[in-house]
N, CA, C, O and CB atoms as a CASP TS submission, in Angstrom:
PFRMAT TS
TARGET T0000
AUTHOR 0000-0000-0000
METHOD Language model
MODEL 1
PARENT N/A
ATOM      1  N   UNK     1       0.850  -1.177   0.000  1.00  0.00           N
ATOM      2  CA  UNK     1       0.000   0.000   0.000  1.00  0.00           C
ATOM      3  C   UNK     1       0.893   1.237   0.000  1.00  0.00           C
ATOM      4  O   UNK     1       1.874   1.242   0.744  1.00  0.00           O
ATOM      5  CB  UNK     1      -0.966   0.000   1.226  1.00  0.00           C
ATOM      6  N   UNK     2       0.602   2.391  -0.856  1.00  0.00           N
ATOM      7  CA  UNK     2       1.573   3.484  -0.942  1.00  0.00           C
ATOM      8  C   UNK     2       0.478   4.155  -1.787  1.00  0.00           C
ATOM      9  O   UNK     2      -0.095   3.707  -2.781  1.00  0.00           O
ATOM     10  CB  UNK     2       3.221   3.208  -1.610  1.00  0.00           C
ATOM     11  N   UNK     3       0.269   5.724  -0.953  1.00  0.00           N
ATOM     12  CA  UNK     3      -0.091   6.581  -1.320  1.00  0.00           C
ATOM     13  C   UNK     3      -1.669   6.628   0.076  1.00  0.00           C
ATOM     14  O   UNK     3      -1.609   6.104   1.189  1.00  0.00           O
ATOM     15  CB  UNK     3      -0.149   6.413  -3.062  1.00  0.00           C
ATOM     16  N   UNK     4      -2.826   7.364  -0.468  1.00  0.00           N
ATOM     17  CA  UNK     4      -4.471   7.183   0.317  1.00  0.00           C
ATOM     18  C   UNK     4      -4.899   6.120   0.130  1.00  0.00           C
ATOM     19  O   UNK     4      -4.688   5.264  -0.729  1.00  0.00           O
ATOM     20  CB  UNK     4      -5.679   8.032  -0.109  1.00  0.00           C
ATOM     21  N   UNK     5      -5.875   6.223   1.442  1.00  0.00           N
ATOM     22  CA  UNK     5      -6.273   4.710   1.172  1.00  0.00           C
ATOM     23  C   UNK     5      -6.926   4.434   2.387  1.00  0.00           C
ATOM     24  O   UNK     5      -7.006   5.417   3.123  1.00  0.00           O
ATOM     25  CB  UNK     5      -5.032   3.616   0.875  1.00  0.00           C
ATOM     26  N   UNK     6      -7.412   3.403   2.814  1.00  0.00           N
ATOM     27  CA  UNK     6      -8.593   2.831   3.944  1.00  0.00           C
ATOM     28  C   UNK     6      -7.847   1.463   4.236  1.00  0.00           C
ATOM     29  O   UNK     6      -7.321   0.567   3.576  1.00  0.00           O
ATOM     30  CB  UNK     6     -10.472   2.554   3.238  1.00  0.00           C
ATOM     31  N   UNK     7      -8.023   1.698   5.265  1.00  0.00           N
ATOM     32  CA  UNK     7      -7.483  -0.299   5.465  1.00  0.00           C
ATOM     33  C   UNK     7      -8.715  -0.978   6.941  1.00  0.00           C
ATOM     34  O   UNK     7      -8.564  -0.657   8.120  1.00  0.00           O
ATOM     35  CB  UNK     7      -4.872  -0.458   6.429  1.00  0.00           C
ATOM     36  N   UNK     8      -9.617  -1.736   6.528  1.00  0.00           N
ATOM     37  CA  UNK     8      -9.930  -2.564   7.634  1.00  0.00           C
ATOM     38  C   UNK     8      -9.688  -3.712   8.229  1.00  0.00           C
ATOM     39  O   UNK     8      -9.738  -4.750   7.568  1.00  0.00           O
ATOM     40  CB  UNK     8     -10.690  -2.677   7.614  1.00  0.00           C
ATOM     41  N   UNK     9      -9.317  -3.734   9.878  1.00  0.00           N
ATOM     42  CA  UNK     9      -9.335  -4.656  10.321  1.00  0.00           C
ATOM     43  C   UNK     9     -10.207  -5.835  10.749  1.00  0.00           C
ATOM     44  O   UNK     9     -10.893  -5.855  11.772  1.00  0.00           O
ATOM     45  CB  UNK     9      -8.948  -4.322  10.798  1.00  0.00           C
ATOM     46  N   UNK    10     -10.096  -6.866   9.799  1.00  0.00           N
ATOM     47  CA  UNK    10     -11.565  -7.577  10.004  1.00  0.00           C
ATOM     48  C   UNK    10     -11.937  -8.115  11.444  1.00  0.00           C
ATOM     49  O   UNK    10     -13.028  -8.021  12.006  1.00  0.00           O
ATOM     50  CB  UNK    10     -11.666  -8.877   9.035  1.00  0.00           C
ATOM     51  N   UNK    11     -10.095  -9.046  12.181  1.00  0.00           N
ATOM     52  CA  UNK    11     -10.141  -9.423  13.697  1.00  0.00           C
ATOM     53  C   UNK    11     -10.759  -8.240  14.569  1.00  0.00           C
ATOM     54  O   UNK    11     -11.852  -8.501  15.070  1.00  0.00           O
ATOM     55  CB  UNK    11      -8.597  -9.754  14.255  1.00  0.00           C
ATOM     56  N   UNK    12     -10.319  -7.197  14.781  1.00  0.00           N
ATOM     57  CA  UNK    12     -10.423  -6.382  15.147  1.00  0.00           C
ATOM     58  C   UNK    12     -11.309  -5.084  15.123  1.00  0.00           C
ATOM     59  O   UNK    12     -11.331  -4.309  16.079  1.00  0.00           O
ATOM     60  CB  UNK    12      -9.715  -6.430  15.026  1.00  0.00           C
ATOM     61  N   UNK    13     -11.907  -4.927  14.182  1.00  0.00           N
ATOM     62  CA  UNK    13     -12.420  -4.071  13.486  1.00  0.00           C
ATOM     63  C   UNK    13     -12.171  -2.702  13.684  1.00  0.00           C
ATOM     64  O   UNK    13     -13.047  -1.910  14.028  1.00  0.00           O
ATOM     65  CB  UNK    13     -13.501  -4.283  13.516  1.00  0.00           C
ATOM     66  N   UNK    14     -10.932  -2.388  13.464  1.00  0.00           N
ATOM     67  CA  UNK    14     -10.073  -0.993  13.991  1.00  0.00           C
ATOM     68  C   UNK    14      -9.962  -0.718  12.187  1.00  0.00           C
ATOM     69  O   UNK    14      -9.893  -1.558  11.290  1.00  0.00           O
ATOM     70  CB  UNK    14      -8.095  -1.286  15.218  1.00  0.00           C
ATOM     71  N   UNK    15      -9.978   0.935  12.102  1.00  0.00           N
ATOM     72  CA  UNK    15      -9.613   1.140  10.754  1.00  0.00           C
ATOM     73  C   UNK    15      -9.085   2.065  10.128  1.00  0.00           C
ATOM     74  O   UNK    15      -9.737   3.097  10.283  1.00  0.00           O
ATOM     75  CB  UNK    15     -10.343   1.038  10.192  1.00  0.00           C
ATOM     76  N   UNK    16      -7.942   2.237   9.293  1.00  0.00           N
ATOM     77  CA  UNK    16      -7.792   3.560   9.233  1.00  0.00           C
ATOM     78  C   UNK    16      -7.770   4.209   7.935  1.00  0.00           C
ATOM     79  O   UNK    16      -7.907   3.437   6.986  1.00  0.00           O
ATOM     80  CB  UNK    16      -6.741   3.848   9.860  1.00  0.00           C
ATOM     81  N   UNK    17      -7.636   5.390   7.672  1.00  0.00           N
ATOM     82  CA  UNK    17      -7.771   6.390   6.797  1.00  0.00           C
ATOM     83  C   UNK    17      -6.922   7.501   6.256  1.00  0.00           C
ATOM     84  O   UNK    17      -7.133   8.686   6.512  1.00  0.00           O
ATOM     85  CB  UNK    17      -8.559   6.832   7.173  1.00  0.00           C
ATOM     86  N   UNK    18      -6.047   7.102   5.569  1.00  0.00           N
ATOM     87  CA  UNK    18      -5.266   8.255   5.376  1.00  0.00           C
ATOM     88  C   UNK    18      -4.215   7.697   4.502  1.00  0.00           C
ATOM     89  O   UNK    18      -4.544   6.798   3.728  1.00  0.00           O
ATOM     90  CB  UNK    18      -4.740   8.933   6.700  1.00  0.00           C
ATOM     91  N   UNK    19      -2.621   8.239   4.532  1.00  0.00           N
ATOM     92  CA  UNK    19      -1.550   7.746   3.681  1.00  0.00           C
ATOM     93  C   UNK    19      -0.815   6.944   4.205  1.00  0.00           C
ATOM     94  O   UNK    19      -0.597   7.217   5.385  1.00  0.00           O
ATOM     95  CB  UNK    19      -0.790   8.590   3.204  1.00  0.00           C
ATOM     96  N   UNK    20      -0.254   5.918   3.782  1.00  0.00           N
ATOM     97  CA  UNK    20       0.448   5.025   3.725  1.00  0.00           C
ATOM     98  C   UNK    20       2.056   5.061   3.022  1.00  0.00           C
ATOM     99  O   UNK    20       1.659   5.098   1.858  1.00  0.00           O
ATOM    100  CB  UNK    20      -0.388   4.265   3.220  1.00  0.00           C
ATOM    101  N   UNK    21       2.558   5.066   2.978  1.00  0.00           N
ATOM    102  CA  UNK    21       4.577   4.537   2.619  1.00  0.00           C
ATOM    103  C   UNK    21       4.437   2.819   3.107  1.00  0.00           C
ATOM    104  O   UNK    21       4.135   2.377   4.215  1.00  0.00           O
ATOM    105  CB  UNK    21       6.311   5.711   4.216  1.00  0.00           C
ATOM    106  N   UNK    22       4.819   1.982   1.680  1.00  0.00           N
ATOM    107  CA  UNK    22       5.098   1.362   1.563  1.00  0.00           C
ATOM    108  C   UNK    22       4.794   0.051   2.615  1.00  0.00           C
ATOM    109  O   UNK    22       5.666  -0.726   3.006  1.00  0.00           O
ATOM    110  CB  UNK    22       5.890   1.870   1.251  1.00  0.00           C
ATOM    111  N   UNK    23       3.558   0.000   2.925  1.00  0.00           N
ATOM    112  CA  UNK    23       2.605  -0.272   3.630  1.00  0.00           C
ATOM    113  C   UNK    23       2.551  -0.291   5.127  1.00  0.00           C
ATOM    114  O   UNK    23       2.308  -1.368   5.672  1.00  0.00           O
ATOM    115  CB  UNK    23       2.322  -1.227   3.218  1.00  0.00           C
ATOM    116  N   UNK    24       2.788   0.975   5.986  1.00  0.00           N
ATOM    117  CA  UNK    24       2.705   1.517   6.888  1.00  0.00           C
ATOM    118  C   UNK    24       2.098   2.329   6.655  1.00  0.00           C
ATOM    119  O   UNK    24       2.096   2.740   5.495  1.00  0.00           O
ATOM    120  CB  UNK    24       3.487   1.716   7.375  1.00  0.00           C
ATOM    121  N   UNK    25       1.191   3.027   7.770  1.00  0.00           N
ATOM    122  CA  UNK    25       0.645   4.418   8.279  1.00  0.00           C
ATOM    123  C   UNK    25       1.988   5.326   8.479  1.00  0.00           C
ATOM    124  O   UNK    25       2.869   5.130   9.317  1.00  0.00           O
ATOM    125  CB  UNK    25      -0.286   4.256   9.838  1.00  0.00           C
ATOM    126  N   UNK    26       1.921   6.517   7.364  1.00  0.00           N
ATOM    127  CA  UNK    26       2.269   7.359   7.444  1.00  0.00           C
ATOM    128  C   UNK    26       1.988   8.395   6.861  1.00  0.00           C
ATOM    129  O   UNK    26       1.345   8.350   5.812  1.00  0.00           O
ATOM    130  CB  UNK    26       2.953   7.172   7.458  1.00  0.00           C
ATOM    131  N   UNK    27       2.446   9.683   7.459  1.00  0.00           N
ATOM    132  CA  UNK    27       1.918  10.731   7.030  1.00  0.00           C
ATOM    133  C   UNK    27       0.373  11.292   7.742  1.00  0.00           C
ATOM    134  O   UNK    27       0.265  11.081   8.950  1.00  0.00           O
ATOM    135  CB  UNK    27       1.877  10.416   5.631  1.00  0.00           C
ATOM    136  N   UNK    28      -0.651  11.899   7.131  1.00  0.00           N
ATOM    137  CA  UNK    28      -1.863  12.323   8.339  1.00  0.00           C
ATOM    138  C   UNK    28      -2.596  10.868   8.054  1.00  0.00           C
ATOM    139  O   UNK    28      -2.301   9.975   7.260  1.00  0.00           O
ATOM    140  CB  UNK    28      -3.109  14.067   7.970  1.00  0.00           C
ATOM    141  N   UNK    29      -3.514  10.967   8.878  1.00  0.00           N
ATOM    142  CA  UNK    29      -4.552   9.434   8.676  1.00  0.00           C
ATOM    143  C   UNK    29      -5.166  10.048  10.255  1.00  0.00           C
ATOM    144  O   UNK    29      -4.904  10.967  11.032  1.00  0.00           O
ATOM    145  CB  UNK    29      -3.471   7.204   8.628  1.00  0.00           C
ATOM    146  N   UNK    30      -6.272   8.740  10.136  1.00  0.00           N
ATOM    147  CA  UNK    30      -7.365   8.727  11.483  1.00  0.00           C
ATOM    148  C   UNK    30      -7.042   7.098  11.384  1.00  0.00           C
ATOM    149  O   UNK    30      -6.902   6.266  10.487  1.00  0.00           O
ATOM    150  CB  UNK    30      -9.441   9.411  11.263  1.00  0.00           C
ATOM    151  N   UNK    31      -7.013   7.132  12.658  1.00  0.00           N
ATOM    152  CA  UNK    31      -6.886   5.858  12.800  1.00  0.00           C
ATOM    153  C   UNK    31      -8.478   5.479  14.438  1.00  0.00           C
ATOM    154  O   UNK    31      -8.178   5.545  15.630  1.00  0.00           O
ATOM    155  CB  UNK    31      -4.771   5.592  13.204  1.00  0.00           C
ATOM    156  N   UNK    32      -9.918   5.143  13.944  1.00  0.00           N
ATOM    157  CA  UNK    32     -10.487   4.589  14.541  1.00  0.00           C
ATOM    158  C   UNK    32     -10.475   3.294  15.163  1.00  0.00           C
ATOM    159  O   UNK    32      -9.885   2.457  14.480  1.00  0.00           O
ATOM    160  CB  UNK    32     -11.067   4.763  14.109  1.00  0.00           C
ATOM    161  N   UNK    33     -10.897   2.911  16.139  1.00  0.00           N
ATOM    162  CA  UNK    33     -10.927   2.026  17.272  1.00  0.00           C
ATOM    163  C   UNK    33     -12.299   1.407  17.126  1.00  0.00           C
ATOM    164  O   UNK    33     -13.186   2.170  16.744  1.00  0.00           O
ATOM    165  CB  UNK    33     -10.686   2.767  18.692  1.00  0.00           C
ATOM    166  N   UNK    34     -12.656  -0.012  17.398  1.00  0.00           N
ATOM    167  CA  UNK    34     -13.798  -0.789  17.280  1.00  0.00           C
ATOM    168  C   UNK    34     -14.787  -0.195  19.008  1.00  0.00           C
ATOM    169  O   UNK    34     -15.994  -0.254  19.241  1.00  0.00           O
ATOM    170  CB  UNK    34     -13.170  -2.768  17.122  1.00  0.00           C
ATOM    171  N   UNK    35     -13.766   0.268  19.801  1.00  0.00           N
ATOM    172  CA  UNK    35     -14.401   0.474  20.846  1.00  0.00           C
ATOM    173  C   UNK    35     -14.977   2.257  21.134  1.00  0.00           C
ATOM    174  O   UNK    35     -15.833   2.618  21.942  1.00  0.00           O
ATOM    175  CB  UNK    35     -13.399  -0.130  21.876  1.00  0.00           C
ATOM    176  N   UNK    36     -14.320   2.968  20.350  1.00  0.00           N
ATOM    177  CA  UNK    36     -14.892   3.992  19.943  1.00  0.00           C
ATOM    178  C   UNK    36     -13.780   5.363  20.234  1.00  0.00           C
ATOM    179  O   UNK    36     -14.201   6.518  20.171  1.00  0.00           O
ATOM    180  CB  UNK    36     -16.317   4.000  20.677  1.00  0.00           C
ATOM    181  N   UNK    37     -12.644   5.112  20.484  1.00  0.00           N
ATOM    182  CA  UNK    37     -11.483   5.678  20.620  1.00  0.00           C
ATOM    183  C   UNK    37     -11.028   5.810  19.685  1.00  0.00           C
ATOM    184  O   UNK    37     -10.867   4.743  19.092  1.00  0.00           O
ATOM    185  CB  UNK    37     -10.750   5.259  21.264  1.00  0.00           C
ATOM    186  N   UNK    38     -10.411   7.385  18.745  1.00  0.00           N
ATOM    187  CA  UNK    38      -9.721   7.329  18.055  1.00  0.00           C
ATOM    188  C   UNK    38      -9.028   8.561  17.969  1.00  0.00           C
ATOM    189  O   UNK    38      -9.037   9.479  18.788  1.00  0.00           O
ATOM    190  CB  UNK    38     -10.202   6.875  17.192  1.00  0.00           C
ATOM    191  N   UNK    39      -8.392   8.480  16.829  1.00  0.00           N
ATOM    192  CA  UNK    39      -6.801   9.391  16.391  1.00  0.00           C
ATOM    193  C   UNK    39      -6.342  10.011  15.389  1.00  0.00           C
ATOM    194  O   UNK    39      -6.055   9.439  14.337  1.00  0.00           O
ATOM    195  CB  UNK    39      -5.772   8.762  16.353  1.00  0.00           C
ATOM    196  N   UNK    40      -6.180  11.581  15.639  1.00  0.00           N
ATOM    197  CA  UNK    40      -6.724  11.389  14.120  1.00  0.00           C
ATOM    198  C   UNK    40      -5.216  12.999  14.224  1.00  0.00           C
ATOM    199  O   UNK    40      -5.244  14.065  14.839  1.00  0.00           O
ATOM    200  CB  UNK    40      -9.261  11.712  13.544  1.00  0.00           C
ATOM    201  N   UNK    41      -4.018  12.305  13.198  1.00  0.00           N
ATOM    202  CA  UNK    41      -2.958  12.993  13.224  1.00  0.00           C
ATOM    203  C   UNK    41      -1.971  12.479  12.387  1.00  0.00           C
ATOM    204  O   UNK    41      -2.297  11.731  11.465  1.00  0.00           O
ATOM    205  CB  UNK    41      -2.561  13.130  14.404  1.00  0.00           C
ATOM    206  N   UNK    42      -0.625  12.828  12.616  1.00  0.00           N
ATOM    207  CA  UNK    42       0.200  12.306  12.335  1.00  0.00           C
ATOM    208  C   UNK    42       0.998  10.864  12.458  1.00  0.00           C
ATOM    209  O   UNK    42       1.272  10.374  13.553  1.00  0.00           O
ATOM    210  CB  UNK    42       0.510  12.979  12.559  1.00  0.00           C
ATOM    211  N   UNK    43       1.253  10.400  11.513  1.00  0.00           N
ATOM    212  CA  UNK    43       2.034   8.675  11.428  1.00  0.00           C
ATOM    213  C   UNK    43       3.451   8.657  10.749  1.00  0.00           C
ATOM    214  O   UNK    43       3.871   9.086   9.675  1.00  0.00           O
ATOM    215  CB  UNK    43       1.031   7.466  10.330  1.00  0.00           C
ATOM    216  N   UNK    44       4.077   7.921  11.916  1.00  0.00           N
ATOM    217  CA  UNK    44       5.552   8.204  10.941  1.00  0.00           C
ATOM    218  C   UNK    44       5.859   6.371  11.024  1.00  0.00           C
ATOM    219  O   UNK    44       5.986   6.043  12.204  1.00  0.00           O
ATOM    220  CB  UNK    44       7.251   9.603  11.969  1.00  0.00           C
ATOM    221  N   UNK    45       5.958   5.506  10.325  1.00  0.00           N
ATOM    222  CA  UNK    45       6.295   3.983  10.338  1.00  0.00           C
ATOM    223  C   UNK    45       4.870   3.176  11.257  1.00  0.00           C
ATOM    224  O   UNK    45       4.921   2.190  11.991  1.00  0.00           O
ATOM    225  CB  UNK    45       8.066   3.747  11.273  1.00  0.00           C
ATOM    226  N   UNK    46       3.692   4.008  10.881  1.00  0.00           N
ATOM    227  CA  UNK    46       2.893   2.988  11.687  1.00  0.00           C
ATOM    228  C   UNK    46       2.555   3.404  12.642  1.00  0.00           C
ATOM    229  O   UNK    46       1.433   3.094  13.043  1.00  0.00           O
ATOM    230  CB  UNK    46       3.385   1.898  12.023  1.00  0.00           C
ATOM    231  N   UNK    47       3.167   4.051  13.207  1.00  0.00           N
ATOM    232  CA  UNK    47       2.740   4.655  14.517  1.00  0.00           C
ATOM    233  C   UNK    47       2.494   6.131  14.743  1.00  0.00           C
ATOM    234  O   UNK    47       2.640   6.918  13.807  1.00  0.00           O
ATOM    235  CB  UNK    47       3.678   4.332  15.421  1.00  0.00           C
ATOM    236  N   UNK    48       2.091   6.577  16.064  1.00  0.00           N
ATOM    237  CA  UNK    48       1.651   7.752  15.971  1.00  0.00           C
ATOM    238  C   UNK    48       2.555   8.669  16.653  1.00  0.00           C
ATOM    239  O   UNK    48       2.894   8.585  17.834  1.00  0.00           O
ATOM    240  CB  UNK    48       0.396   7.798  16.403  1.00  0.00           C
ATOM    241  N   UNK    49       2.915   9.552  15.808  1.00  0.00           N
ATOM    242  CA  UNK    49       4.269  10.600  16.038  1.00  0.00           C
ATOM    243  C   UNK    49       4.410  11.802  15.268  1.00  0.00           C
ATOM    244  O   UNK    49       4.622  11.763  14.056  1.00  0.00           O
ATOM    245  CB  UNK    49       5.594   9.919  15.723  1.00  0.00           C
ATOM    246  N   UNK    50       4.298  12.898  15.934  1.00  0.00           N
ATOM    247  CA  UNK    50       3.675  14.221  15.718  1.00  0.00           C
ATOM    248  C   UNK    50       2.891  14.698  16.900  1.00  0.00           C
ATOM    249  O   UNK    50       2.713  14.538  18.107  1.00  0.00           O
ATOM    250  CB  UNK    50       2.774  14.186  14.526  1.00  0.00           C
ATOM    251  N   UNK    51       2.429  15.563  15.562  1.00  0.00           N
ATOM    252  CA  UNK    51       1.064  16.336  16.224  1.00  0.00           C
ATOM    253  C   UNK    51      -0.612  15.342  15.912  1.00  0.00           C
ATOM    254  O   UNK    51      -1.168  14.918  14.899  1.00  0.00           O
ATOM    255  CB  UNK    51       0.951  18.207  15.224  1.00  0.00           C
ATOM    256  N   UNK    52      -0.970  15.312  17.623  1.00  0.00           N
ATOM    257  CA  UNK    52      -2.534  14.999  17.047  1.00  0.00           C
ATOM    258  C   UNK    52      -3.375  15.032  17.938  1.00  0.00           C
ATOM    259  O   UNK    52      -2.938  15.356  19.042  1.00  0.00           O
ATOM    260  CB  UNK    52      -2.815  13.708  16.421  1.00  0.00           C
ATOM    261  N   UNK    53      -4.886  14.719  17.832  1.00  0.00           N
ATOM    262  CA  UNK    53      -6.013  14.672  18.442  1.00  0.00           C
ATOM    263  C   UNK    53      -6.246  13.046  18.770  1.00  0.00           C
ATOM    264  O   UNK    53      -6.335  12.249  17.836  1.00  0.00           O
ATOM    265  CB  UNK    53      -7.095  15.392  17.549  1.00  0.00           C
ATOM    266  N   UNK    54      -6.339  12.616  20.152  1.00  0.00           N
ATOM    267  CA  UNK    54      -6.811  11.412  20.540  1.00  0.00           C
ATOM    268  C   UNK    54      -8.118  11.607  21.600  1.00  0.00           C
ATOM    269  O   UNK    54      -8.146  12.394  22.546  1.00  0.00           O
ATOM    270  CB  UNK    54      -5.585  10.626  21.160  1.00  0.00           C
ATOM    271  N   UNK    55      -9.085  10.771  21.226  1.00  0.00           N
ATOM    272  CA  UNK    55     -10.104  11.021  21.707  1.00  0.00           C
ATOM    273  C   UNK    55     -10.802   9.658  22.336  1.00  0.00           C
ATOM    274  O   UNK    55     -11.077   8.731  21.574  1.00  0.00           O
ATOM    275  CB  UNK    55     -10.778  11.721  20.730  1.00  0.00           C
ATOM    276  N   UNK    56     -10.999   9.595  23.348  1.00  0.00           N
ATOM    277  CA  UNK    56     -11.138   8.369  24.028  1.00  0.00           C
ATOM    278  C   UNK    56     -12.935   8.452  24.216  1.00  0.00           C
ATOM    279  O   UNK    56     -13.432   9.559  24.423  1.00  0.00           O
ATOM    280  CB  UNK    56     -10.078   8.325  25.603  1.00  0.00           C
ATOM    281  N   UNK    57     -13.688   7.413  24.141  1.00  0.00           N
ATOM    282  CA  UNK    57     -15.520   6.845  23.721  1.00  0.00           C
ATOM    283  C   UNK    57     -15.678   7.581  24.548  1.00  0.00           C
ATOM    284  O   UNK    57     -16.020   8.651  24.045  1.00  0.00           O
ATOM    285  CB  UNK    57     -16.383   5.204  23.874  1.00  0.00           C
ATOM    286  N   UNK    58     -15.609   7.654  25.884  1.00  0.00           N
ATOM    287  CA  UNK    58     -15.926   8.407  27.074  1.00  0.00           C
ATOM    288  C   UNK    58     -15.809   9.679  26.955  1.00  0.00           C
ATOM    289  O   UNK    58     -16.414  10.113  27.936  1.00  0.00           O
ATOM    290  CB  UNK    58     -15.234   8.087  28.101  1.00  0.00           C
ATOM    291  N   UNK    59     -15.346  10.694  26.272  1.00  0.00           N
ATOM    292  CA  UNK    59     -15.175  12.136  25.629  1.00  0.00           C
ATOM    293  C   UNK    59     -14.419  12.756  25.683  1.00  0.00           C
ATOM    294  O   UNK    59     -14.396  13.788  25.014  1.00  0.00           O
ATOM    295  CB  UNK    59     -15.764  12.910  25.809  1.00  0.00           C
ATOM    296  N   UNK    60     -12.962  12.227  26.928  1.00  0.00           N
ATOM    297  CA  UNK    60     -11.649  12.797  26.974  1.00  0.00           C
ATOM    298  C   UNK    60     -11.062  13.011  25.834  1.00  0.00           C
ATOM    299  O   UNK    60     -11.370  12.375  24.827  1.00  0.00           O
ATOM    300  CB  UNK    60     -10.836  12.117  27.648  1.00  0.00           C
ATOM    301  N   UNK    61      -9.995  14.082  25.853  1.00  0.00           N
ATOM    302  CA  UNK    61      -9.076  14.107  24.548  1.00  0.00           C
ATOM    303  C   UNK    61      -7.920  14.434  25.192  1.00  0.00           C
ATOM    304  O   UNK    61      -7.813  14.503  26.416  1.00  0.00           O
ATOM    305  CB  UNK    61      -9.438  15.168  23.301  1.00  0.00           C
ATOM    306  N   UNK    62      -7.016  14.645  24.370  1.00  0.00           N
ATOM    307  CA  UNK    62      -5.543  14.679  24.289  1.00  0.00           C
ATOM    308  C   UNK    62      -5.332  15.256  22.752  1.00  0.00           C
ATOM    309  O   UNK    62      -5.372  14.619  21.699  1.00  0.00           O
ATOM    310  CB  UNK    62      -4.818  13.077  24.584  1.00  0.00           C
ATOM    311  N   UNK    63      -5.037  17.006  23.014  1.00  0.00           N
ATOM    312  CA  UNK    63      -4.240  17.649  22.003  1.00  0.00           C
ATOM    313  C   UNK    63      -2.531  17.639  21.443  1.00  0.00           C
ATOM    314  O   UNK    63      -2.501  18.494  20.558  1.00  0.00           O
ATOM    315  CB  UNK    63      -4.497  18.767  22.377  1.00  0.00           C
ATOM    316  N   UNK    64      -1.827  17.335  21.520  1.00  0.00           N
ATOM    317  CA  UNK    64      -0.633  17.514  21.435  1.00  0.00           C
ATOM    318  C   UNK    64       0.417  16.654  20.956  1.00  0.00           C
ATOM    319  O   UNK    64      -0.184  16.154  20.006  1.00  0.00           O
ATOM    320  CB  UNK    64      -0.431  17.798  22.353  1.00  0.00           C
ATOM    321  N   UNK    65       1.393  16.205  20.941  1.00  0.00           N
ATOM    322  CA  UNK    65       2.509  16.192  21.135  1.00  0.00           C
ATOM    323  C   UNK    65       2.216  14.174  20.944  1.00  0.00           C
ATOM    324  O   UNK    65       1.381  13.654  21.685  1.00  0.00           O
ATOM    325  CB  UNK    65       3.073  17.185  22.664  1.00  0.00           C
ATOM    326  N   UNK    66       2.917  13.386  20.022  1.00  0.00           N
ATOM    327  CA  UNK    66       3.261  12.077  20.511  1.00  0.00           C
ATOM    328  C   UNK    66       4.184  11.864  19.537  1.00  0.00           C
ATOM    329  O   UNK    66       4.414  12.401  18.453  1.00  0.00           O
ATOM    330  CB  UNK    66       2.152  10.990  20.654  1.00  0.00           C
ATOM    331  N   UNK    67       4.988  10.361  20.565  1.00  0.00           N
ATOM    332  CA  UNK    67       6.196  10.233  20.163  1.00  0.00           C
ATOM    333  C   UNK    67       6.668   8.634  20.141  1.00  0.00           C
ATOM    334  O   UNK    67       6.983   8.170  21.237  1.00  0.00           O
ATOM    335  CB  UNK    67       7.000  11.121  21.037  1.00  0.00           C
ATOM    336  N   UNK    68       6.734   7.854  19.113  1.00  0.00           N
ATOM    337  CA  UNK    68       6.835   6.200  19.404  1.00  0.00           C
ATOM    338  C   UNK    68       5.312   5.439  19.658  1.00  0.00           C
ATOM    339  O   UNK    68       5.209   4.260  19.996  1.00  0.00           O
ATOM    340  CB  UNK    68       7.832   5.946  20.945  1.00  0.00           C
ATOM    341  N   UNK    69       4.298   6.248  19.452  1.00  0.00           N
ATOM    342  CA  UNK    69       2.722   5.663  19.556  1.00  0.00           C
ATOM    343  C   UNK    69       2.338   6.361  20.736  1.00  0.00           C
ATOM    344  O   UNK    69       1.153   6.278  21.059  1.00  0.00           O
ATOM    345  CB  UNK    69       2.479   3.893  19.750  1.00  0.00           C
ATOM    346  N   UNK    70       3.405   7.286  21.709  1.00  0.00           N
ATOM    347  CA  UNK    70       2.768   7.246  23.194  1.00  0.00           C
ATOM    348  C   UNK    70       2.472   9.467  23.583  1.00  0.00           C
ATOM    349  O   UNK    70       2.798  10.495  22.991  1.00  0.00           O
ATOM    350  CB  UNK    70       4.498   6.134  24.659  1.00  0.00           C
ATOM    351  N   UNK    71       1.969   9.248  24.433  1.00  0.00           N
ATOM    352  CA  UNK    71       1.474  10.574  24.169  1.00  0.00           C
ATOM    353  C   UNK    71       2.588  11.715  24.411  1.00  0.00           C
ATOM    354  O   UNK    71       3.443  11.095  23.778  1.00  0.00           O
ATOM    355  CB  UNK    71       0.228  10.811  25.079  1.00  0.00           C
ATOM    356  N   UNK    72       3.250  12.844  24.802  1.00  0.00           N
ATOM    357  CA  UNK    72       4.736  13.296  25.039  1.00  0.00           C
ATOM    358  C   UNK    72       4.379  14.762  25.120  1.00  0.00           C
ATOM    359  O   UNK    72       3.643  15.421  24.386  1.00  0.00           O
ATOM    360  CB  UNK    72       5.955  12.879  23.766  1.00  0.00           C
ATOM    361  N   UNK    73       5.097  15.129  26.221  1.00  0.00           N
ATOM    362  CA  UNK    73       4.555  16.252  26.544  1.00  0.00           C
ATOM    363  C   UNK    73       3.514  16.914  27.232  1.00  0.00           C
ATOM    364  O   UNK    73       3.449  18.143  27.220  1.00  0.00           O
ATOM    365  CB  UNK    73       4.484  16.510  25.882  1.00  0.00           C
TER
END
């Protein structure tokens, strides 16, 4: 996968939305959650690193800063 694009997880049903490199998440994307948590920012190898919005079912968020998938800052 390289370039936009959608990918669903069928085990899981997590899914995401956005660009891809060489079939990783990278670049902007949303990456939704089957449980209703999601993410919607920057991807550098798959993971989430940058700037972004995480938003947890319950209505918390988290603006800022992540680094290696984890939140920073």
């Amino acid at each position: 996968m390289h370039g936009k694009g959608s990918f669903f997880w069928a085990e899981t049903g997590n899914r995401y939305d956005g660009t891809f490199d060489h079939g990783a998440m990278s670049g902007k994307g949303k990456y939704t959650c089957s449980d209703g948590d999601s993410y919607e920012g920057d991807f550098v190898n798959g993971v989430r690193h940058g700037k972004g919005l995480y938003k947890w079912a319950n209505g918390d968020t988290f603006t800022g800063d992540f680094k290696d998938d984890l939140e920073h800052g």
